[in-house]
C-alpha positions in Angstrom: 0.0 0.0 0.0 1.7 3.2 -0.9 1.3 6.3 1.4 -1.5 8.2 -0.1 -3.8 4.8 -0.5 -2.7 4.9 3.6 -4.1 7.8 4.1 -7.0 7.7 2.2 -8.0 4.3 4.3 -10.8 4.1 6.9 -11.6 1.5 9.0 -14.9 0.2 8.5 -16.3 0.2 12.3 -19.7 -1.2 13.2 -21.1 -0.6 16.6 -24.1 -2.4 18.1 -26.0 0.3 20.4 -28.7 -0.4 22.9 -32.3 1.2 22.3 -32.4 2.7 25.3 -28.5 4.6 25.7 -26.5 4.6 23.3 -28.6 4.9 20.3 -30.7 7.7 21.8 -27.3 9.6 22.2 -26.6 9.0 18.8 -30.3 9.8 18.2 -30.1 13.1 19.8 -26.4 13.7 18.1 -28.5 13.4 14.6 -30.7 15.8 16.0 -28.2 18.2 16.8 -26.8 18.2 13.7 -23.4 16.7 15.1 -21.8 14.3 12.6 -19.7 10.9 13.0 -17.2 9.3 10.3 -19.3 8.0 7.6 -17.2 4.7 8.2 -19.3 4.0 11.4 -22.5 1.8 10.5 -25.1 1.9 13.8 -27.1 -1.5 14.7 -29.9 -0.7 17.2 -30.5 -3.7 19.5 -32.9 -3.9 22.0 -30.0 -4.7 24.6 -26.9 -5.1 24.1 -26.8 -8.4 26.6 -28.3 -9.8 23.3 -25.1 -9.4 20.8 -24.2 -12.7 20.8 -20.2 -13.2 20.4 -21.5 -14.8 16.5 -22.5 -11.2 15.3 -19.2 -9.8 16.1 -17.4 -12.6 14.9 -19.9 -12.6 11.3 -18.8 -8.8 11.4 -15.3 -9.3 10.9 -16.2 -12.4 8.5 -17.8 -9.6 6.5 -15.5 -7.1 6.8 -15.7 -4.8 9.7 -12.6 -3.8 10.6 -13.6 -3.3 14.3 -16.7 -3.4 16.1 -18.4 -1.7 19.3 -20.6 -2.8 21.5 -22.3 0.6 23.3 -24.6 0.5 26.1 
């Protein structure tokens, strides 16, 4: 990879966010009119005691480069 394919990268991140915490915050961030990296793909989850260890795992399978889990 040369340098300006480096620093044209992103990582793809993909964060599973509870209903009730952290997707409101990113609810009300919307609202605001704050912005986030377009490389950062929400999942809203009823709880996030219910991402099973096989969704992150598929994520990477798939491509994510990381993944959080917000609550």
């Amino acid at each position: 990879m040369d340098i300006t394919n480096a620093e044209a990268w992103q990582p793809q991140i993909l964060a599973f966010c509870c209903r009730h915490c952290a997707y409101a915050a990113a609810d009300l961030a919307g609202g605001l009119r704050l912005t986030y990296p377009p490389a950062i793909k929400i999942i809203e989850v009823p709880c996030t005691g219910r991402v099973d260890m096989l969704h992150i795992l598929r994520s990477f399978e798939d491509g994510a480069d990381g993944v959080i889990v917000a609550g």
